[in-house]
C-alpha positions as CSV (number, residue, x, y, z in Angstrom):
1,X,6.2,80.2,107.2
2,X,5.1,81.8,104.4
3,X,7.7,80.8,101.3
4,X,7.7,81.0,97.4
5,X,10.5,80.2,94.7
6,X,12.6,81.6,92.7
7,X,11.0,80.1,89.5
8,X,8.0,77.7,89.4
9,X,9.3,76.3,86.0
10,X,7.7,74.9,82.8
11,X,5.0,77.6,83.2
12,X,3.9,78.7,79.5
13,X,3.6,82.3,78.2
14,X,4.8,83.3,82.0
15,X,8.7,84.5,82.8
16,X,9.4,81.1,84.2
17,X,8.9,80.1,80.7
18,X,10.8,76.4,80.6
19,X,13.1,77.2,83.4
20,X,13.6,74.5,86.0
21,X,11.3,74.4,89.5
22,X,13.6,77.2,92.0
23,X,13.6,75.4,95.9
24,X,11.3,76.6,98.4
25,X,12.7,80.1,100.1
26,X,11.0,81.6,103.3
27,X,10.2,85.2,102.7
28,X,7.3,86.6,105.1
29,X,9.1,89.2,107.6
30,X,6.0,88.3,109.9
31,X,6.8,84.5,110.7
32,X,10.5,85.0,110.4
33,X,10.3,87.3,113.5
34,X,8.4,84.9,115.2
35,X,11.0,82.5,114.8
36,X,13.7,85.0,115.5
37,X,12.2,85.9,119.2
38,X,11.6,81.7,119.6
39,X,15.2,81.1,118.6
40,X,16.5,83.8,120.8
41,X,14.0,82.7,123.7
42,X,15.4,78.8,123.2
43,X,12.2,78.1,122.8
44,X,12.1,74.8,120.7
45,X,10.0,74.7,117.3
46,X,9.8,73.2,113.6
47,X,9.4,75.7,110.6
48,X,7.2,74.5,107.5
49,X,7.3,76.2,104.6
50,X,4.3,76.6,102.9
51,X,4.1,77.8,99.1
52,X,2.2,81.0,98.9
53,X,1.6,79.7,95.3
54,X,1.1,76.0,96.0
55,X,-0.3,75.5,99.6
56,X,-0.4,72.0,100.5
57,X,-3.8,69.8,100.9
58,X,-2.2,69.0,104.3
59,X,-1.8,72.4,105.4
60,X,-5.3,74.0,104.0
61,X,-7.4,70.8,105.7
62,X,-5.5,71.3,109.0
63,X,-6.3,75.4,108.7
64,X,-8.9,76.5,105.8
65,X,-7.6,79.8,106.3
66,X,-4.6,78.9,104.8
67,X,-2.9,82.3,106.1
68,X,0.2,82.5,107.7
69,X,2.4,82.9,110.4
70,X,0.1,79.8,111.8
71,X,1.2,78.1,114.7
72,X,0.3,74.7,116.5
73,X,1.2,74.5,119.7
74,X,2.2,76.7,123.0
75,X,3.9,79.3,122.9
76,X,1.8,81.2,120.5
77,X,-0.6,78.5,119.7
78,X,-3.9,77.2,121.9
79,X,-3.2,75.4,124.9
80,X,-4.1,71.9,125.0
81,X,-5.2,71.9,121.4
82,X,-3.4,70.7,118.7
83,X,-5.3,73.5,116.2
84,X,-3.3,75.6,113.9
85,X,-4.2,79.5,114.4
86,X,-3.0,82.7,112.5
87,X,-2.5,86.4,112.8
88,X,0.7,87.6,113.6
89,X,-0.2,89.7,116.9
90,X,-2.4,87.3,118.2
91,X,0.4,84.9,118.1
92,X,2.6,87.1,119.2
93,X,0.3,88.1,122.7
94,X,-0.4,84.1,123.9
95,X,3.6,83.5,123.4
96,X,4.5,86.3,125.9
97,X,1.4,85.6,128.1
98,X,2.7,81.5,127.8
99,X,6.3,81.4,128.1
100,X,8.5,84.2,130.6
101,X,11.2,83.1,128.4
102,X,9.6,84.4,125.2
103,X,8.5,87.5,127.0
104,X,12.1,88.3,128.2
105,X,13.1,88.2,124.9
106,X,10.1,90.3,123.2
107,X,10.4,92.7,124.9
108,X,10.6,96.8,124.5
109,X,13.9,98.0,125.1
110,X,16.5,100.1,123.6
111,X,16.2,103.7,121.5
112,X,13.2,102.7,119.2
113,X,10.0,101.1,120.4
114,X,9.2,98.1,118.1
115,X,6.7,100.7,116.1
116,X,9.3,103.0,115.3
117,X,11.8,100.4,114.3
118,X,9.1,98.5,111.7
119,X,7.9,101.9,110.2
120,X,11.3,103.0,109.5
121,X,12.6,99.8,108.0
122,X,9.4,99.2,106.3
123,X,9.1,102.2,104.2
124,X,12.6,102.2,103.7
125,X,12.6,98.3,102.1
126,X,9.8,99.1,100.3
127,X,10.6,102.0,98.7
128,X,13.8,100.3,97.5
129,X,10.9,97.7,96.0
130,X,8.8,100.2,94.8
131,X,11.1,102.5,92.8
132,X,12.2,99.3,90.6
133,X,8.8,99.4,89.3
134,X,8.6,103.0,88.2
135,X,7.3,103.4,84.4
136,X,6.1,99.9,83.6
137,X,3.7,99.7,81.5
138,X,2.1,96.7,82.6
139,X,-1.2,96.4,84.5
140,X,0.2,93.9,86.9
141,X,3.4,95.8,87.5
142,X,1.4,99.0,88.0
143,X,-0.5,97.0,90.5
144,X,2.4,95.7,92.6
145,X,4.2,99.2,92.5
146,X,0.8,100.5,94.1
147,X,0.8,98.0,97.1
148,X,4.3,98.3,97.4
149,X,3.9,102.0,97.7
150,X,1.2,101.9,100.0
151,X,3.2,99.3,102.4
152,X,6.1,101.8,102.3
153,X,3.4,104.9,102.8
154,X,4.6,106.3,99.6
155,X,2.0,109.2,98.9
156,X,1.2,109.4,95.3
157,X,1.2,113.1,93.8
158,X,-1.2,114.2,91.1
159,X,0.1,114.5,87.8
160,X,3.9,113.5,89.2
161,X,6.0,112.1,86.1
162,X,7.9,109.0,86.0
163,X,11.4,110.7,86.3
164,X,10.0,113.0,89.4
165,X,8.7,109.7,91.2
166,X,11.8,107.8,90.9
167,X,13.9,110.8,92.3
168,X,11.4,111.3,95.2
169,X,12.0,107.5,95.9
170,X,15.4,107.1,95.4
171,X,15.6,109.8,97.9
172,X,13.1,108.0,100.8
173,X,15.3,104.9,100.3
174,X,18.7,106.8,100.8
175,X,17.2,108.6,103.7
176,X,16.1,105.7,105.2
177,X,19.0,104.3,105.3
178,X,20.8,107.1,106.5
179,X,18.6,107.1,109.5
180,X,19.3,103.0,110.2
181,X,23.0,104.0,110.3
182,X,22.5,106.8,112.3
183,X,20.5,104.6,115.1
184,X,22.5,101.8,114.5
185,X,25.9,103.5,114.6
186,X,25.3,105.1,118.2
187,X,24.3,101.7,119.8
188,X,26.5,100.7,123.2
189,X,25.8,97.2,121.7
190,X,25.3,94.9,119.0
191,X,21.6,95.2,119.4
192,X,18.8,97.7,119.5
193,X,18.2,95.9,122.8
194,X,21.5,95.9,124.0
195,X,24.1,92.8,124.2
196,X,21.0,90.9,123.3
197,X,18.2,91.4,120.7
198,X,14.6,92.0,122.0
199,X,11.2,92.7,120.1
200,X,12.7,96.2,117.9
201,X,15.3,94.1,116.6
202,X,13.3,91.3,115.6
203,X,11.3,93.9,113.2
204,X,14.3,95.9,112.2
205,X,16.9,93.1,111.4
206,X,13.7,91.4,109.2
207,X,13.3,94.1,107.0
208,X,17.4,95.3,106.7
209,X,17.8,91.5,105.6
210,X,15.3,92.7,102.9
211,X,17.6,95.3,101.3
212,X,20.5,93.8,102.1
213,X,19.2,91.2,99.5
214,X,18.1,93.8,97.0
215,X,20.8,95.5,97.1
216,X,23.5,93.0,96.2
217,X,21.3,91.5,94.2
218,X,21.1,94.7,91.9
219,X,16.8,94.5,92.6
220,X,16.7,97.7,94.5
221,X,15.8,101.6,92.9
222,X,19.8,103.0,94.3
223,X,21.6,103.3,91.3
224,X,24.9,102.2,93.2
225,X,23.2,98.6,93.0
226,X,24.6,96.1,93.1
227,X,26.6,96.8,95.9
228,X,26.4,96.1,100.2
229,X,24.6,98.7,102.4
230,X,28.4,100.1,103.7
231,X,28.5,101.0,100.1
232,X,25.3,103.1,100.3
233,X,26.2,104.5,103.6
234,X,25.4,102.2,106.0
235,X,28.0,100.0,107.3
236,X,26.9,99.8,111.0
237,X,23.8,98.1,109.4
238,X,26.0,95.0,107.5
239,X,27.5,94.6,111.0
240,X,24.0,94.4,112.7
241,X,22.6,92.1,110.7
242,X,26.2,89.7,110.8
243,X,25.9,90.0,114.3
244,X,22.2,89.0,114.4
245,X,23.0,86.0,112.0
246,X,25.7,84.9,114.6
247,X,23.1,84.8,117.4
248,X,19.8,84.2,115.9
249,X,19.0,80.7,114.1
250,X,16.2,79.1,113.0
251,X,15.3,75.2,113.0
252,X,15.9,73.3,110.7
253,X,12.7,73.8,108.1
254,X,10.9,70.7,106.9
């Protein structure tokens, strides 16, 4: 599982500056839904963390690619081989072709498909990402607000002003999560997949734990931040994801 931290300390001339090392956090949406559906599945598994700043010599001579989710091991992995291989959908197809249980579990059912679910929660976390970054001046930041725009499929406007942006964005966010709380709101469960969570859910609860984070954190572009998503209009999304993080755990991380 992809990870990083919250400072990398004792760095100079960089905002870390002589802060202390932050822990290891997982963060990649991708490898977290893998272990979502596993957990769900009770399909047994171990989570490393690997530094997306730092990868270990262990890790990067086991698997030169070095990308992640990587998995050793079935489901998801190469049978009888104990090779490490990436890419989320590949992973994704040998798990359901290797374990019924896994495939019970990822499965397509409820009111979104798992498409419809990840291209609303995407744009919507990332246009809460994005709009923090409006009207820096630096290179880098004007890099990042560009992939974060295209990951939320943000279309840029010619000769659109700062203030303009950060309205139009502000407004994708808040619409976004109006439409969560509509879908969620109407659900005859606790679950896009019903009294359990299947494939949708996985993507959609990934994502919501996203802003959920930036928002009470104070990182997101809504200006009621900080605050929780019931504050913003979406309380039947704080209940999913408490729901979800009564049902769903993952291993112990080593």
């Amino acid at each position: 599982m992809l990870s990083s931290r919250a400072s990398y300390g004792g760095a100079a001339g960089v905002v870390d500056g002589d802060s202390p090392l932050g822990p290891l956090m997982p963060y990649c949406p991708h490898c977290m839904r893998i272990g979502l559906l596993m957990a769900e599945a009770g399909v047994p598994f171990e989570t490393y963390m690997i530094d997306g700043q730092d990868k270990p010599a262990w890790f990067l001579d086991a698997f030169p690619a070095g990308t992640t989710p990587a998995m050793q091991g079935v489901p998801g992995g190469l049978a009888g081989s104990d090779e490490w291989v990436g890419d989320f959908d590949v992973i994704m197809s040998r798990a359901k072709e290797q374990s019924p249980r896994f495939a019970a579990v990822a499965s397509e059912r409820g009111p979104l498909t798992t498409k419809q679910a990840a291209d609303l929660v995407t744009r919507t976390a990332y246009a809460q990402f994005a709009g923090v970054m409006v009207g820096t001046q630096l290179d880098s930041g004007k890099g990042m607000m560009g992939a974060l725009m295209r990951q939320g499929r943000i279309e840029t406007i010619e000769g659109e002003g700062d203030a303009a942006l950060l309205a139009r964005i502000i407004q994708i966010t808040a619409d976004g999560l109006a439409e969560v709380e509509r879908v969620l709101s109407a659900l005859p469960g606790p679950f896009l997949g019903g009294d359990s969570p299947a494939e949708p859910d996985a993507f959609m609860a990934t994502m919501l734990f996203w802003c959920h984070n930036a928002l009470e954190c104070g990182l997101s572009v809504l200006p009621q931040a900080p605050c929780t998503l019931a504050d913003v209009g979406a309380p039947s999304a704080l209940r999913y994801l408490q729901a979800g993080r009564c049902r769903l755990t993952l291993s112990n991380p080593r």
